[in-house]
C-alpha positions as CSV (number, residue, x, y, z in Angstrom):
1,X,-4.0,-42.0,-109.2
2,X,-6.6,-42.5,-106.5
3,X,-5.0,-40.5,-104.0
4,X,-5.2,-37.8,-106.2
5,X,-8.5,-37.4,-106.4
6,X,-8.9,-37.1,-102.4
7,X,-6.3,-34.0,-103.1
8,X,-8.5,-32.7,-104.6
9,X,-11.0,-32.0,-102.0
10,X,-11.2,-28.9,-100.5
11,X,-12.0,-29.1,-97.1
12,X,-14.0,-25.5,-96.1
13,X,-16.3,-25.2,-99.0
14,X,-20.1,-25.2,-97.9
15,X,-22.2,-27.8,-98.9
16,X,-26.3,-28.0,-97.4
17,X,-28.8,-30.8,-97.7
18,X,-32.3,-29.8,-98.0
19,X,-34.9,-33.0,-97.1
20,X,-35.5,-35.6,-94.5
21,X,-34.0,-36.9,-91.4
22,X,-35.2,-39.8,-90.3
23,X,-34.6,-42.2,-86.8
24,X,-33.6,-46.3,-88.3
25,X,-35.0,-48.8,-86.6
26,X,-32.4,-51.5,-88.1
27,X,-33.3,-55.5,-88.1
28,X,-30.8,-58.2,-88.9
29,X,-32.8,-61.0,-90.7
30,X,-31.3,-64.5,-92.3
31,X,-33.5,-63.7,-95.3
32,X,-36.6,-61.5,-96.3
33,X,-40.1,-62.6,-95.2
34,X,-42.5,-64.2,-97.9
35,X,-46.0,-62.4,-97.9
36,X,-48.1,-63.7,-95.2
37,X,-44.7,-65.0,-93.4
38,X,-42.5,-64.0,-90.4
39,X,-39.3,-64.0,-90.1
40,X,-37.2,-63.2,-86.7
41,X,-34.7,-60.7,-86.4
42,X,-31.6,-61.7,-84.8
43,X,-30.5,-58.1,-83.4
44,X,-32.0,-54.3,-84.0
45,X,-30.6,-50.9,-83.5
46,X,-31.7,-47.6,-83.5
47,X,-29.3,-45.4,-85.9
48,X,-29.6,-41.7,-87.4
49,X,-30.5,-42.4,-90.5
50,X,-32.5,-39.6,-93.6
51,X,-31.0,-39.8,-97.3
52,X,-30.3,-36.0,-97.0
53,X,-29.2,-36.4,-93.5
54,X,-27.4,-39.0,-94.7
55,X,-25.7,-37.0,-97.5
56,X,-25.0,-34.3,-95.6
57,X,-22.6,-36.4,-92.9
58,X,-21.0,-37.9,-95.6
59,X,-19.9,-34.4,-96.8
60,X,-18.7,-33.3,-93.4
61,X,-16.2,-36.4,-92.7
62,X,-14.9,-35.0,-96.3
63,X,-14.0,-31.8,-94.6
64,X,-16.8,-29.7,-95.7
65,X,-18.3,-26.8,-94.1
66,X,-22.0,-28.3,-93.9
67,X,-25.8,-27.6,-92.9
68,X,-28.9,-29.4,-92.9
69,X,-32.1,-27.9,-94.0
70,X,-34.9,-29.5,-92.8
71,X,-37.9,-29.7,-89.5
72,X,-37.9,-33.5,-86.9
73,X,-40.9,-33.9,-85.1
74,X,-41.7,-32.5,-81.2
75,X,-41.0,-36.0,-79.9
76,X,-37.9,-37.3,-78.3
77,X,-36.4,-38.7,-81.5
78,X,-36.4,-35.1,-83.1
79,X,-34.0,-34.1,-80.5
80,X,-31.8,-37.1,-80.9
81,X,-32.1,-36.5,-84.5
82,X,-30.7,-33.0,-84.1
83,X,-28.2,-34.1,-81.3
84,X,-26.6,-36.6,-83.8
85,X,-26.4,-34.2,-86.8
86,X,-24.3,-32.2,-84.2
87,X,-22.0,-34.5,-82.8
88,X,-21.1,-34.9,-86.5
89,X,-20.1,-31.3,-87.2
90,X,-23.2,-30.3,-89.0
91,X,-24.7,-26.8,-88.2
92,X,-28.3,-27.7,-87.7
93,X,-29.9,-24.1,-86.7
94,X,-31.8,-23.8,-89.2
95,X,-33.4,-27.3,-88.2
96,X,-37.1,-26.5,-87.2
97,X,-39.6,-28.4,-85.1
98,X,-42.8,-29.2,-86.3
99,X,-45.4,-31.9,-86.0
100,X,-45.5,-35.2,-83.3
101,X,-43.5,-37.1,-85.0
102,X,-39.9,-37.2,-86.7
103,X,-39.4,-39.5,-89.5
104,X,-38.7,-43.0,-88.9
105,X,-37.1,-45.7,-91.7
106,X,-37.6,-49.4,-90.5
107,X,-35.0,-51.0,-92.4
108,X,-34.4,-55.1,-93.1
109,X,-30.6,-56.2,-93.6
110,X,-29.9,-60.2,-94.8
111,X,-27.6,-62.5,-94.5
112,X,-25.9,-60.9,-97.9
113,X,-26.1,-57.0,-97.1
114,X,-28.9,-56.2,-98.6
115,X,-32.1,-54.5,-97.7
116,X,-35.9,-53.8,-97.9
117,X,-36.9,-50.1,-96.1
118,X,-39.9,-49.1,-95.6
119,X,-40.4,-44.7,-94.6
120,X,-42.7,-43.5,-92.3
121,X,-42.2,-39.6,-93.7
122,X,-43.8,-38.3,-89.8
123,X,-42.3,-34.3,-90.1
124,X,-40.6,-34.6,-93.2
125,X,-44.1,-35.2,-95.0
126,X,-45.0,-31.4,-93.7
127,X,-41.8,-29.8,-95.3
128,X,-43.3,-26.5,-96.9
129,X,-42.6,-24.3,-99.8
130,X,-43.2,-21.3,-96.9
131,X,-40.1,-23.0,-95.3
132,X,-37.8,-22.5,-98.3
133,X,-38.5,-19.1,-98.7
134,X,-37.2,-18.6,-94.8
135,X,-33.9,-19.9,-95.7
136,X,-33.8,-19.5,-99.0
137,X,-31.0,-16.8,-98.7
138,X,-28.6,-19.4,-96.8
139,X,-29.2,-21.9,-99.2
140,X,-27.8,-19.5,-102.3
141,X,-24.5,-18.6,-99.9
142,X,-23.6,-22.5,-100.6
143,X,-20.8,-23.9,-102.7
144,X,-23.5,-27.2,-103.2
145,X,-26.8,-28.1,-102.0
146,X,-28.1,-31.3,-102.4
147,X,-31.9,-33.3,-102.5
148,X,-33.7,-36.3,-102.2
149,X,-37.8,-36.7,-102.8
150,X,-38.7,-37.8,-99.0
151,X,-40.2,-34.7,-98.5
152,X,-42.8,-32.9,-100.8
153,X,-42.0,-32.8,-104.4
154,X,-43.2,-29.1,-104.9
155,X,-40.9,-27.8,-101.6
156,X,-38.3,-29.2,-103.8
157,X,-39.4,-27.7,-107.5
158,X,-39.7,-24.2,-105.7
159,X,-35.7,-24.8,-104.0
160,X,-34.4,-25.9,-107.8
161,X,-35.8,-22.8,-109.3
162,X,-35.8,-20.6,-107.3
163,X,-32.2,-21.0,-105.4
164,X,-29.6,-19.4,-107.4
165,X,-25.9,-19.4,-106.4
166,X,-24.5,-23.7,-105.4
167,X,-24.2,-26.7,-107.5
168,X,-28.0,-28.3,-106.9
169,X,-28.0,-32.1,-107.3
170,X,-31.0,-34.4,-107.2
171,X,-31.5,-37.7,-106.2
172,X,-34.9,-38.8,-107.4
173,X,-35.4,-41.4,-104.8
174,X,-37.6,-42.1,-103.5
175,X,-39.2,-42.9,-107.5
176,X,-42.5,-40.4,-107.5
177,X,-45.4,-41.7,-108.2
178,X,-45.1,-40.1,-111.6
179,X,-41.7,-39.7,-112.7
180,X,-40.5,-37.5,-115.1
181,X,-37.5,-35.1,-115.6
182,X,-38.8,-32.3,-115.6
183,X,-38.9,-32.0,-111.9
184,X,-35.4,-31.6,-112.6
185,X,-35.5,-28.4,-114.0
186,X,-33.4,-26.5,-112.1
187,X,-31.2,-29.1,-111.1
188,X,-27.3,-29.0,-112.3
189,X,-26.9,-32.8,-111.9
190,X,-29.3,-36.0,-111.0
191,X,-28.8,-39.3,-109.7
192,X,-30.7,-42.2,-110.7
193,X,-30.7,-45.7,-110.0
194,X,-31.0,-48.6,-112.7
195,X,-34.7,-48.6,-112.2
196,X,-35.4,-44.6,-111.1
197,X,-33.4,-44.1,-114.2
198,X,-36.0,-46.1,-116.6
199,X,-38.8,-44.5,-115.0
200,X,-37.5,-40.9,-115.3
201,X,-36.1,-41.4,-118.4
202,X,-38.4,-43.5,-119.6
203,X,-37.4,-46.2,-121.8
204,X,-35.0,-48.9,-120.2
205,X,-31.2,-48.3,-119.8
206,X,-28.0,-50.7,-120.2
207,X,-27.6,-53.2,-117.5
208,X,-23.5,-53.0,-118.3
209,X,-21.7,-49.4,-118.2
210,X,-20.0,-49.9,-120.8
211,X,-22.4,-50.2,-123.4
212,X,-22.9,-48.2,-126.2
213,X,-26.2,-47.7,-125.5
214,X,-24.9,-44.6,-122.9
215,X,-24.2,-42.5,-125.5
216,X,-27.7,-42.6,-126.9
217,X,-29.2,-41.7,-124.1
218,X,-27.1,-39.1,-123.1
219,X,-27.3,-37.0,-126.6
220,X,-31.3,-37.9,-126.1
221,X,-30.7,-35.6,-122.4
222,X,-28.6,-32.8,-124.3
223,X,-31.0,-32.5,-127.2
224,X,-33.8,-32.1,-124.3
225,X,-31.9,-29.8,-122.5
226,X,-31.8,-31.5,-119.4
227,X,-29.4,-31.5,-116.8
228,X,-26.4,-34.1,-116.5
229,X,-27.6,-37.8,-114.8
230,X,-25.6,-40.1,-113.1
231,X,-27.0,-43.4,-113.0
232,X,-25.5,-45.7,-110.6
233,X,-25.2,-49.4,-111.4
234,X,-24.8,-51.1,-107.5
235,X,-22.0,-53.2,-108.0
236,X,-21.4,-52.7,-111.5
237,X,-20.4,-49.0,-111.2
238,X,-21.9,-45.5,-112.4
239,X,-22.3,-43.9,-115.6
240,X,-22.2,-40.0,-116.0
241,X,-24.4,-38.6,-119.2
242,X,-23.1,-35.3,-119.0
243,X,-23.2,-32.6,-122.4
244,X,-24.1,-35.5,-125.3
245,X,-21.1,-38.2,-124.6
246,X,-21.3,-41.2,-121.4
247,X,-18.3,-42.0,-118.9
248,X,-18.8,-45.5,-117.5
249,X,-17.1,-45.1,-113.9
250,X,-16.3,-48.8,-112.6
251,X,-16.6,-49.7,-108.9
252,X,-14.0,-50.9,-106.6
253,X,-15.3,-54.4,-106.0
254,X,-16.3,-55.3,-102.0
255,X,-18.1,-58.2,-100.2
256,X,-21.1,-56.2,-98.7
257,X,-22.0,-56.2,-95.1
258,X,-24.5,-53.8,-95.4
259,X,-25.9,-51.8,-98.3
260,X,-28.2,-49.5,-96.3
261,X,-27.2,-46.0,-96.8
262,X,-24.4,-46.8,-99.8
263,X,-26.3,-44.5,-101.9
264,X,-26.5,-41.8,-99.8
265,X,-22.9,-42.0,-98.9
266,X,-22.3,-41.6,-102.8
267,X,-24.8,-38.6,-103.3
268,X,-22.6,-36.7,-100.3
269,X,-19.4,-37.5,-101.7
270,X,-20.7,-35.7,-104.8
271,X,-21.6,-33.1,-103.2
272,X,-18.1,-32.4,-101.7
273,X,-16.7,-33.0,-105.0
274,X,-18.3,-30.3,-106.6
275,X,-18.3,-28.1,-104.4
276,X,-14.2,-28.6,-104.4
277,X,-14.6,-27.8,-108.2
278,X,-13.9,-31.3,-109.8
279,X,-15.5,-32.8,-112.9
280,X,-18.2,-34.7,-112.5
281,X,-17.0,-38.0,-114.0
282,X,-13.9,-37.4,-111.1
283,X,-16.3,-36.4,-108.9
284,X,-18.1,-40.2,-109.4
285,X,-15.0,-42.2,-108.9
286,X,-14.2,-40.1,-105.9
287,X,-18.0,-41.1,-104.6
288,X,-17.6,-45.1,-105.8
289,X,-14.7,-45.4,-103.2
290,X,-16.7,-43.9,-100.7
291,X,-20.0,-45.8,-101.1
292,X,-17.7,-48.9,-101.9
293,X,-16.4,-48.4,-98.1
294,X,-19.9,-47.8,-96.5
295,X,-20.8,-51.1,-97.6
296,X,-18.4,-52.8,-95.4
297,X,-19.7,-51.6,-92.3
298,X,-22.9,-51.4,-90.3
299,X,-26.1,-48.7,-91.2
300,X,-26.2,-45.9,-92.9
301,X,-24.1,-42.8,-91.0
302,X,-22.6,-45.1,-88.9
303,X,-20.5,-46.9,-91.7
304,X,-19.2,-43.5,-93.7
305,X,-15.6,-42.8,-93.6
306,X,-13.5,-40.0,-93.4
307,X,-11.6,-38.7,-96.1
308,X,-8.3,-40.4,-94.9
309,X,-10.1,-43.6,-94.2
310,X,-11.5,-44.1,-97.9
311,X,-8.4,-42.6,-99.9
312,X,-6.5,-45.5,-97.8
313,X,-9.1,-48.0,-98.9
314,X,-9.4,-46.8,-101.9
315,X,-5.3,-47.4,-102.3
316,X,-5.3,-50.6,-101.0
């Protein structure tokens, strides 16, 4: 049954990532420092790292055709930055410089996998609406085209209404400062956490996927006319909201080595999925096995597998 779903996936269709790139300064730490406390790290590496940059890897070791949309700063990293997207089949022309300073993540992994990041936005801060326009003609020859909120909220808004032609998914994370749906208008499909999801939403949601509570919440989106939400649950899973009725999706269980970049890994995987045409609740389990597999390696881009490596994980 699981193999099936990797069948599925056809390898060719385009898929783009609008939003950050970022360079991930990486610590290994036994535990998280206490406020006013130090801790010392016990290695650190410097990885390519960006939740759209991110996603948009993820999609290419699916077999996509992918680009990345987005500006690195004039500094050495920027070039890495690019240099990286590159070696991992991504066209970046349309991949502008702009600013001193790429973005940089500095990320905290413990003993148990998982980890505290704090975003220095550096270029992807400076993201403009102008910018969209430019490609705006590229981004509507896509199959999908996926976002994140670590560049500015209104580049974004003007992309989701203004782009017509791919699949347009959302991930509202990083959480504004003011959430709300409707800066999901436009969107096809968006991905919440536990907590984006209460914030967005705005009233608490179900701790367990299979609650009843789903269902609620999802006829509360249709009656709103909003777009589908898939809320991910870590460990416990995924649930899909999608035209009044909930699909609990459950996880493939794994001992974490490192979380960092399980999310994005999840969000890509989507994106190849529907691009390839699949349902969205198919399209979730298809991204559980892949995020599920991330977590057993190291960093973010550095731990996403290929389309053979996760339908044999996800077999085994």
């Amino acid at each position: 049954m699981e193999s099936s779903l990797f069948e599925m996936l056809k390898e060719g269709k385009k898929v783009g990532s609008l939003g950050s790139l970022n360079a991930d300064y990486s610590f290994s730490v036994s535990s998280f420092p206490q406020p006013g406390s130090t801790v010392t790290a016990s290695g650190m590496v410097v990885r390519p790292g960006g939740k759209s940059s991110n996603q948009i890897v993820q999609a290419a070791l699916l077999g996509m055709e992918c680009q990345m949309f987005g500006q690195v700063g004039e500094d050495p990293r920027g070039g890495w930055l690019i240099e990286k997207l590159n070696e991992a089949g991504v066209n970046t022309q349309k991949i502008v410089k702009n600013g001193p300073e790429s973005g940089h993540a500095f990320i905290m992994v413990d003993d148990k996998g998982e980890n505290e990041i704090v975003v220095s936005s550096g270029s992807n801060g400076s993201l403009s609406k102008e910018y969209v326009e430019e490609v705006k003609s590229d981004l509507s020859s896509l199959d999908a085209l996926g976002f994140c909120l670590e560049v500015p909220i209104e580049t974004v808004e003007k992309a989701l209404r203004e782009v017509e032609g791919p699949i347009k998914v959302l991930n509202v994370s990083p959480i504004p400062s003011s959430p709300s749906l409707e800066i999901a208008q436009g969107a096809d499909v968006v991905i919440v956490n536990e907590e984006e999801a209460k914030s967005v939403i705005g009233k608490p949601m179900p701790s367990s996927p299979d609650s009843f509570l789903w269902g609620t919440a999802a006829k509360m989106l249709k009656k709103r006319n909003l777009p589908s939400v898939v809320v991910t649950l870590g460990s416990k899973g995924s649930v899909v909201l999608e035209d009044g009725k909930a699909w609990p999706v459950s996880p493939k269980p794994v001992t974490p080595k490192d979380t960092t970049g399980c999310g994005d890994s999840f969000a890509g995987s989507l994106l190849a999925a529907l691009a390839s045409g699949m349902s969205l609740p198919d399209a979730c389990r298809l991204a559980s096995f892949a995020s599920a597999y991330s977590a057993l390696g190291d960093g973010a881009q550095s731990s996403y597998g290929t389309k053979e490596e996760i339908r044999k994980f996800a077999q085994e």
